[in-house]
C-alpha positions in Angstrom: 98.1 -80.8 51.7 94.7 -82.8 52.7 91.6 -82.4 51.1 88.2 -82.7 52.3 85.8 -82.4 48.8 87.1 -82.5 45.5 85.6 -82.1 41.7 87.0 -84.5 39.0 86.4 -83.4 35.5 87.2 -86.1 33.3 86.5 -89.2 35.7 85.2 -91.6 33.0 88.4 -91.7 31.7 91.2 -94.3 33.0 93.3 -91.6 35.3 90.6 -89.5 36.5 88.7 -92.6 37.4 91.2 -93.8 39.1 92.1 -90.9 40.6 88.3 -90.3 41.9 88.6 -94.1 43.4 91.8 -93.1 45.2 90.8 -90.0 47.2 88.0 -91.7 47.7 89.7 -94.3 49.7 91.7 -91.4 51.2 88.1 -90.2 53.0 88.0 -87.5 50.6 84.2 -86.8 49.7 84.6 -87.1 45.4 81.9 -85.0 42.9 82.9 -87.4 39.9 82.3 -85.3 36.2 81.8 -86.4 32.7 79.3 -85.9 29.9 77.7 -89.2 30.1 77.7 -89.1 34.0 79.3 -92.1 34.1 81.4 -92.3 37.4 83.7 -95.0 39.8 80.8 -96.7 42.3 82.2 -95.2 45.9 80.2 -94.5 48.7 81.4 -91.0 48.7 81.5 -90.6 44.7 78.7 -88.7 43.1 78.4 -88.4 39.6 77.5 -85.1 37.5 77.7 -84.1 34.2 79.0 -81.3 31.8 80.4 -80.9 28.2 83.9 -79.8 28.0 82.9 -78.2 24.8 80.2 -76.6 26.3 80.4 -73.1 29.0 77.4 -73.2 30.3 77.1 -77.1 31.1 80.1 -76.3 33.0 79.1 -73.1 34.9 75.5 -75.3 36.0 77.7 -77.8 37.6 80.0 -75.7 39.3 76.9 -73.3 40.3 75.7 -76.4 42.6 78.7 -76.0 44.7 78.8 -72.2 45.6 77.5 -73.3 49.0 79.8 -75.8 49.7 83.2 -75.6 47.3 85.3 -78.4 46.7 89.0 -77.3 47.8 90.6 -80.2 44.9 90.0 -79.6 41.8 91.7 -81.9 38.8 90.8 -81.7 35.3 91.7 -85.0 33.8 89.9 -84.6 30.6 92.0 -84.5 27.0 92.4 -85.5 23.9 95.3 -86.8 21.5 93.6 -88.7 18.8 90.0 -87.7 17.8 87.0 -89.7 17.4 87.5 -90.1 14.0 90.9 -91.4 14.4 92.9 -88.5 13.2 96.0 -88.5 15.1 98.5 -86.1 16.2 100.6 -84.8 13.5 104.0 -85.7 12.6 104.7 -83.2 9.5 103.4 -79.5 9.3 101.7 -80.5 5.7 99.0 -82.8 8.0 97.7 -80.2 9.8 94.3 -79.6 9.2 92.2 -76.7 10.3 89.0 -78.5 12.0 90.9 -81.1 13.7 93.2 -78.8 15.2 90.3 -76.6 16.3 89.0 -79.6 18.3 92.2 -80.7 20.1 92.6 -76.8 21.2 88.5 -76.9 22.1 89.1 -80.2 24.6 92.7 -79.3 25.7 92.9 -75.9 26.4 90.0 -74.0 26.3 87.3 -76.5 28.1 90.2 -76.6 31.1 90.4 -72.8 30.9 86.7 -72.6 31.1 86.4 -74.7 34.0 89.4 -73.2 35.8 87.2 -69.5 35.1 84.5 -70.9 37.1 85.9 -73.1 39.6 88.5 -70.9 40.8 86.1 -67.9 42.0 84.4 -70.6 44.5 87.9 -70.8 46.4 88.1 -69.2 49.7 90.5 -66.6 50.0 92.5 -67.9 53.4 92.5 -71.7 52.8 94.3 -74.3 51.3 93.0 -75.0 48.0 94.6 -77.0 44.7 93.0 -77.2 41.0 95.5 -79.0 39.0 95.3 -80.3 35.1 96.6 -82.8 33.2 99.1 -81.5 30.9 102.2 -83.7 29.0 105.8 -83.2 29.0 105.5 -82.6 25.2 104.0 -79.3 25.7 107.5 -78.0 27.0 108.9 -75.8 25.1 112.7 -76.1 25.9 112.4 -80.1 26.3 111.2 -80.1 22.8 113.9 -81.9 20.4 111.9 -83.5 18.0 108.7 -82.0 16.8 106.1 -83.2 15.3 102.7 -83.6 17.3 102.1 -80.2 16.1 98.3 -79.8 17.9 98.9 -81.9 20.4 102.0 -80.3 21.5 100.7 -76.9 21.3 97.1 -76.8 23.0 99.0 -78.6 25.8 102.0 -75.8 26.1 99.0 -72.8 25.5 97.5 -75.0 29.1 100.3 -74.4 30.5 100.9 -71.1 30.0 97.3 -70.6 31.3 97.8 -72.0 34.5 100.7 -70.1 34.8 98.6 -66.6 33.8 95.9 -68.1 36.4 98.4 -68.8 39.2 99.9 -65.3 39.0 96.8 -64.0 39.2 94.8 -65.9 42.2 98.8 -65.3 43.8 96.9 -61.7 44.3 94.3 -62.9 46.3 94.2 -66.3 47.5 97.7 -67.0 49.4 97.3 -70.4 50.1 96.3 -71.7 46.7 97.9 -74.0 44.2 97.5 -74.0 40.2 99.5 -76.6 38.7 100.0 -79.4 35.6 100.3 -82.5 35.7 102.6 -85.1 33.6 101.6 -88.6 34.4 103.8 -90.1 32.0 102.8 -92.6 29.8 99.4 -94.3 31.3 97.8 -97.6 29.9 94.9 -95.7 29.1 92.6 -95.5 25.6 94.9 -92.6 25.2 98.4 -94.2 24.7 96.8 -97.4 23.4 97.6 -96.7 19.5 101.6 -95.8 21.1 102.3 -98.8 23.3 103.7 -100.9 20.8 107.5 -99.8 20.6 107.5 -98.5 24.7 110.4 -99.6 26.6 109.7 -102.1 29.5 108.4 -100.8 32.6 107.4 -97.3 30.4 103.9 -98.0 31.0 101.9 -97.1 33.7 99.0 -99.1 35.5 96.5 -96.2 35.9 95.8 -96.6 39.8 99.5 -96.5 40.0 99.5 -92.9 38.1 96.6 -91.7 40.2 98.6 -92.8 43.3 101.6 -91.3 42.0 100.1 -87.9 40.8 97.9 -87.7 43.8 100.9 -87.9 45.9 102.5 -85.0 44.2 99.8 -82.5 44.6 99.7 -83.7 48.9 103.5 -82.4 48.6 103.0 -79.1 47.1 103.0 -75.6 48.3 102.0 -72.4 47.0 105.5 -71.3 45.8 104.7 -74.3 43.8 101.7 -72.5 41.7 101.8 -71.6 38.3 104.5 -74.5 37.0 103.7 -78.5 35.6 105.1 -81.7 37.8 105.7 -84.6 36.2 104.7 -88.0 38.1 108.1 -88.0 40.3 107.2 -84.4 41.6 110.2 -82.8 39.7 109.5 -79.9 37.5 108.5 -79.7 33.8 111.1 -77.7 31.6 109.2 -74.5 30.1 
């Protein structure tokens, strides 16, 4: 699948960055999102800004594009420790109700927000893709250990929303593609606190995630829609 414009929603951080840098390079024309507006320096990169907690920040910056729709979108934005430093969960007795609240807010509902006003700007007879970042740990089946309780659970509630999403734009858009994303485990601020104990050759360099992520999505088809590819384009358990 080739793209010709595509919206990055999360492109401060160390995948979606990199992953606005590389389609960039591919020719693809890159709208670059995050709340600061912070974005890669491309020639064919520009910035905007929106709040992931926040609808109608999101609905102004997608309202720009009605005219001209990007037909890539990615939401790379997420969440697994919080500001303050609480981290994902490994007994029941640590859950707390804010902090789970916030990891649902900025994994699951901002994406289904955007994915609400993104997916309406797809035309009906073209190619189109809008894939999120999800995590192998919000399988369901593939889940042996526990632990991570709201990590684990706002990202397997995303995935059964871009499968409900998928079903439904199946309806009336043919040719597009809702998908997640696993990029394994990425040398980003996200996995720092967790890279002590990795294996060798666990980690990831992020441009070599964006390469490897971006080349899944160029091999998928709309039979594809509605399930989550991990970085070697095989399929996610449920």
């Amino acid at each position: 699948m080739v793209w010709t414009r595509a919206a990055i929603f999360g492109a401060s951080g160390g995948i979606g960055g990199a992953m606005a840098l590389a389609l960039a390079e591919k020719g693809v024309e890159v709208l670059a999102g995050s709340r600061s507006g912070n974005a890669p320096t491309h020639a064919i990169v520009t910035p905007f800004t929106f709040d992931l907690t926040d609808e109608p920040s999101i609905a102004d910056a997608v309202s720009a594009w009605k005219d001209n729709p990007p037909d890539l979108v990615i939401v790379a934005s997420g969440v697994l420790t919080l500001t303050d430093g609480t981290g994902p969960e490994r007994s029941y007795a640590h859950v707390e109700q804010s902090a789970m609240e916030q990891v649902f807010r900025l994994n699951t509902i901002g994406p289904a927000l955007i994915a609400k006003h993104v997916l309406k700007l797809f035309p009906r007879s073209e190619k189109t893709t809008f894939a999120a970042l999800s995590a192998r740990v919000g399988s369901i089946s593939d889940n042996g250990i526990g632990g991570w309780h709201s990590y684990r659970a706002s990202k397997a509630a995303l995935n059964m929303l871009i499968r409900n999403y998928a079903i439904e734009m199946r309806r009336t858009h043919k040719q597009a593609v809702i998908v997640g994303l696993h990029p394994g485990t990425v040398d980003t601020a996200l996995s720092e606190p967790f890279q002590k104990n990795l294996p060798d050759g666990q980690l990831t360099a992020r441009d070599e995630a964006a390469a490897n992520l971006i080349a899944v999505l160029e091999n998928l088809m709309p039979e594809d829609s509605g399930d989550v590819f991990d970085w070697k384009g095989e399929r996610v358990p449920e």
